[in-house]
C-alpha positions in Angstrom: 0.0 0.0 0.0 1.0 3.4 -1.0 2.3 5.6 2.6 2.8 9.0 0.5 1.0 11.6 2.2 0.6 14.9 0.6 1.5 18.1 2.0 -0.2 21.5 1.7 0.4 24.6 4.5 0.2 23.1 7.8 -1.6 19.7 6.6 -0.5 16.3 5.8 -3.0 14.3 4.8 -3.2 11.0 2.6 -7.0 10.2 1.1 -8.0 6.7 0.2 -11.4 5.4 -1.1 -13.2 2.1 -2.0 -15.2 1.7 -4.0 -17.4 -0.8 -5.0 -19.9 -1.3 -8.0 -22.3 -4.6 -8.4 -24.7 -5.1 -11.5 -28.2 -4.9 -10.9 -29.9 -8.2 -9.4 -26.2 -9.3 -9.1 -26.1 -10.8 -13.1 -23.0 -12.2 -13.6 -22.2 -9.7 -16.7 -18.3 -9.0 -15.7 -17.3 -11.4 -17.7 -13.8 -11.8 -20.5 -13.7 -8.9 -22.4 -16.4 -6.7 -21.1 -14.4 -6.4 -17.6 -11.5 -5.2 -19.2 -13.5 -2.8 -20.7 -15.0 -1.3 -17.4 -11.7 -1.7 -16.2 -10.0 0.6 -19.3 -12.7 2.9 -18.9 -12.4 3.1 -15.2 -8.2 3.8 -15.8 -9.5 6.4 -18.5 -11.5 8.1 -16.2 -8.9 8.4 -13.2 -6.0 9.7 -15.0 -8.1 12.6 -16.4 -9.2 13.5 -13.1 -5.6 13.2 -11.8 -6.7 10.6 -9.8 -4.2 7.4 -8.5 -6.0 3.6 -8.9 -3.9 1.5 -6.1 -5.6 -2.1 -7.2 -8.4 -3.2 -8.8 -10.3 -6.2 -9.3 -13.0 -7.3 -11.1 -15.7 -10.3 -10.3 -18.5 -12.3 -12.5 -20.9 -9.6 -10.8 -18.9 -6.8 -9.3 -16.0 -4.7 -9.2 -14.1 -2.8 -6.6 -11.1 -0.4 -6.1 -8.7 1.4 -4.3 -8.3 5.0 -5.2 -5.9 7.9 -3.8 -6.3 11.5 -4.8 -5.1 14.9 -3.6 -7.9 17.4 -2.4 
């Protein structure tokens, strides 16, 4: 796991979220190609918003991640 913490002024701080998204009913639609899709998408997304994706991992009916970012 990543231990950088960023510093601004008088604060140090270090922001982590997970996140988690399921298909509705819990279909098992995360499957070969289409979850490395999400997943490229999901990449896309992050880096332009400047965001940092720790790990990531995909399921038959979910996904979740770790992601850092700077306030």
């Amino acid at each position: 796991m990543d231990n950088r913490y960023y510093r601004h002024n008088r604060r140090k701080y270090s922001l982590k979220v997970h996140i988690v998204l399921v298909t509705k009913y819990r279909k098992q639609l995360l499957q070969g190609s289409i979850a490395d899709d999400v997943k490229q998408k999901i990449l896309d997304i992050a880096n332009t918003r400047g965001y940092e994706i720790i790990a990531m991992e995909t399921d038959k009916d979910h996904i979740h991640f770790l992601l850092s970012y700077d306030a």
